[in-house]
Every structure is written in structure tokens, then in C-alpha cells.
N, C-alpha and C positions, 0 to 999 in steps of 0.2 A: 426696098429690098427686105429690111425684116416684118413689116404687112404681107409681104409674099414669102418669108419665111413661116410666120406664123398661121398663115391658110395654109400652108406647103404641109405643115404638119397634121394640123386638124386632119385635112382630106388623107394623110399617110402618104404622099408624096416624096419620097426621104431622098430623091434623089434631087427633085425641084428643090427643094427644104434647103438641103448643100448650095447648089448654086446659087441660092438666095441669100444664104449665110457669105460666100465666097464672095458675089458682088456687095455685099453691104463691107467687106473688108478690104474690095479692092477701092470704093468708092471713096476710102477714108484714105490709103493709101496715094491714091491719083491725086486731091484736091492739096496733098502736102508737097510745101515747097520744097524739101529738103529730096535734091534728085540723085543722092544715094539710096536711101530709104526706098524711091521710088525699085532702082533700077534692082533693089535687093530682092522687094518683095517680085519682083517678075522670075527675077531666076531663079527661086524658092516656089511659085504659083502651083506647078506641076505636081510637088510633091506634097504641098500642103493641099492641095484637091484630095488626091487620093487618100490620104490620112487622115481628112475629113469625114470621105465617104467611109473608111471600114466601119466605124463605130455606131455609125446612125441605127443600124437593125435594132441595137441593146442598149440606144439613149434612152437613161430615165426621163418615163414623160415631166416630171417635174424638173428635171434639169436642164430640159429645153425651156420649159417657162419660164426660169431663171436665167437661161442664156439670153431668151427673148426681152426680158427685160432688164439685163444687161447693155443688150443694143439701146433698147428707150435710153436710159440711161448717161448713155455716150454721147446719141443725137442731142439730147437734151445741153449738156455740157457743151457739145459741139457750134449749137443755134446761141447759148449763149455767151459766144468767144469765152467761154472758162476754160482754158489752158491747161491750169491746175486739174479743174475735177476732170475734164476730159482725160488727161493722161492718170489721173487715179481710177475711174471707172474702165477703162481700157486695161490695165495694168491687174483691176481684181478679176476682170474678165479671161484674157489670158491664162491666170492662177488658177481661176474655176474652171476652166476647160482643161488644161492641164491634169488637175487633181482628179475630173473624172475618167480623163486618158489614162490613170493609172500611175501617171509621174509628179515627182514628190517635185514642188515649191518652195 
């Protein structure tokens, strides 16, 4: 999903781009066992889609870079059962997406 995010972008795909972004978060969300979390993110899905999509026109292309490799990142943590970095690279990610939505952290 973020290889298909990051071609998504290249080509200006920004709507591909989103749902590449969207499955690489739901992908993280589905593999956890914790089936609150699961059933949270589904009833949230809807509306994190479309608050995804408004902003993409005005993402700074540098801040998609840094999203994108935000993602590496977390895979990275992820492949190597690290817990810890996993939930710290998720967590600055989060913070970083947020801050460029305009909302204070």
C-alpha cells in the first residue's frame, strides 16, 4: 500500500494516493488483535476517508515524503516485532499528520 501510495502520488493520483494511505492503515489495524481497536477503527472508517481526501489538493509535496516515509518506518518496526518503535513511529506519525491538518499536538 505505501509503494502504491507513493506511485499514487508521483503520477498525481491523489485520490488513488488516499486509498493507498487508507489501506495501509486499515492493514495495520485488521492484523491487531485487540478487537476493540478493530471494531473502533470501522465505525470511524467513513469519516477518516473523507478527511483524508479534503486536504490532499494542498499536501506539501514534501510532507507526503515524510508521510511516506513515516510508513517505511512503522513497516520497518512492524517486520521487526518492535512494539516499542512501532507504537513510537505510529504515534510521531499521527502527530505529523495532524500538525499539517492544522491541529495542535
Amino acid at each position: 500500500a505505501t509503494n502504491r501510495m507513493e506511485k499514487c502520488w508521483a503520477e498525481q493520483d491523489l485520490i488513488a494516493n488516499v486509498e493507498a494511505d487508507l489501506e495501509f492503515h486499515a492493514t495495520i489495524v485488521e492484523a491487531c488483535s485487540n478487537s476493540m481497536m478493530r471494531e473502533l477503527y470501522q465505525a470511524v472508517r467513513d469519516k477518516i476517508t473523507e478527511t483524508q481526501r479534503q486536504p490532499i489538493p494542498i499536501t506539501d509535496p514534501e510532507r507526503m515524503r515524510e508521510s511516506i516515509g513515516e510508513h517505511r518506518k512503522i513497516i520497518a518496526a512492524l517486520r521487526n516485532n518492535d512494539a516499542d518503535g512501532a507504537r513510537r513511529e505510529m504515534q510521531a506519525h499521527v502527530r505529523n499528520t495532524a500538525r499539517c491538518a492544522g491541529l495542535q499536538t
